[in-house]
C-alpha positions in Angstrom: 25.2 12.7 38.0 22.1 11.0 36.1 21.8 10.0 32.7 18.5 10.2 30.3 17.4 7.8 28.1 15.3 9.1 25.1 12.7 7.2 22.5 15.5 7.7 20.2 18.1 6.0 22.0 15.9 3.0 22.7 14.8 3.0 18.5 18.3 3.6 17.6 19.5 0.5 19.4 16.4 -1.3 18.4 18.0 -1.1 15.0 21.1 -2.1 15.4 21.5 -5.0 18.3 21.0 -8.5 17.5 19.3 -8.6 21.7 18.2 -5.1 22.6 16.8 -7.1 25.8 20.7 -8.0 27.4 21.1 -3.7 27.0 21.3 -2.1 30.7 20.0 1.3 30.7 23.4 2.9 31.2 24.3 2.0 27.9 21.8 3.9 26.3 21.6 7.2 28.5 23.0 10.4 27.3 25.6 11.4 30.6 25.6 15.0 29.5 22.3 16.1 29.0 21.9 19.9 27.7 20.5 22.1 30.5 18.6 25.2 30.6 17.8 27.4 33.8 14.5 26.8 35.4 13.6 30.8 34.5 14.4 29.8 30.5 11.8 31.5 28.1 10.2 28.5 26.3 11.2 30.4 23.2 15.3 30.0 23.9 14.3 26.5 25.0 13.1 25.8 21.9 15.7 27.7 19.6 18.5 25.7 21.7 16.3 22.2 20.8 16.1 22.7 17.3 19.7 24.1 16.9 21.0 20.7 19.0 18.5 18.5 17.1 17.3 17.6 20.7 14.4 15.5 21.6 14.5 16.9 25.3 16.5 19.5 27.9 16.9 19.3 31.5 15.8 22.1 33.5 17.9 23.0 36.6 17.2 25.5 39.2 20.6 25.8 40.7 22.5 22.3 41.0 18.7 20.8 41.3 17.5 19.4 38.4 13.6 20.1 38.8 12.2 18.9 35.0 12.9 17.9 31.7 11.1 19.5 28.5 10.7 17.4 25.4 10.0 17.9 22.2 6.4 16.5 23.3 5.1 19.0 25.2 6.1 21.7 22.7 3.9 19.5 20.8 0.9 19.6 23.6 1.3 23.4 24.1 1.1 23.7 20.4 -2.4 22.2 20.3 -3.5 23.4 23.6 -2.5 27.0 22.2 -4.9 26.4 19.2 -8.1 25.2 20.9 -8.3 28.2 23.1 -9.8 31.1 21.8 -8.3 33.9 20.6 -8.2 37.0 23.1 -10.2 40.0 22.1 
């Protein structure tokens, strides 16, 4: 079992404790992560993000976890998406 600990996490308790600094990681981790398959179509990856309000997804091939996709590199293939040309 792992935990993740997200840019939200870390600004949510940024805002709120007095001395983020005495935090351990544990305390900020989500213990439950969503998953997805590692065979996922980044479509139902993203549907299940927005629905969840989720930042990020664990992808698991089996009981291996082999990635995590964020919210990030939607972002990235996005913009990598736009600079290549279109296809005749």
């Amino acid at each position: 079992m792992f935990g993740v600990v997200s840019s939200f996490a870390i600004s949510h308790v940024l805002a709120i404790h007095k001395n983020p600094k005495a935090l351990r990681a544990w305390e900020l981790c989500a213990y439950k992560p969503v998953t997805v398959s590692a065979d996922a179509r980044i479509s139902a990856v993203a549907k299940i993000m927005v629905a969840k309000r989720l930042h990020y997804v664990v992808v698991k091939d089996g009981a291996s976890t082999v990635g995590i996709v964020s919210s990030f590199d939607f972002v990235e293939y996005y913009l990598r998406a736009r600079r290549s040309p279109a296809p005749d």
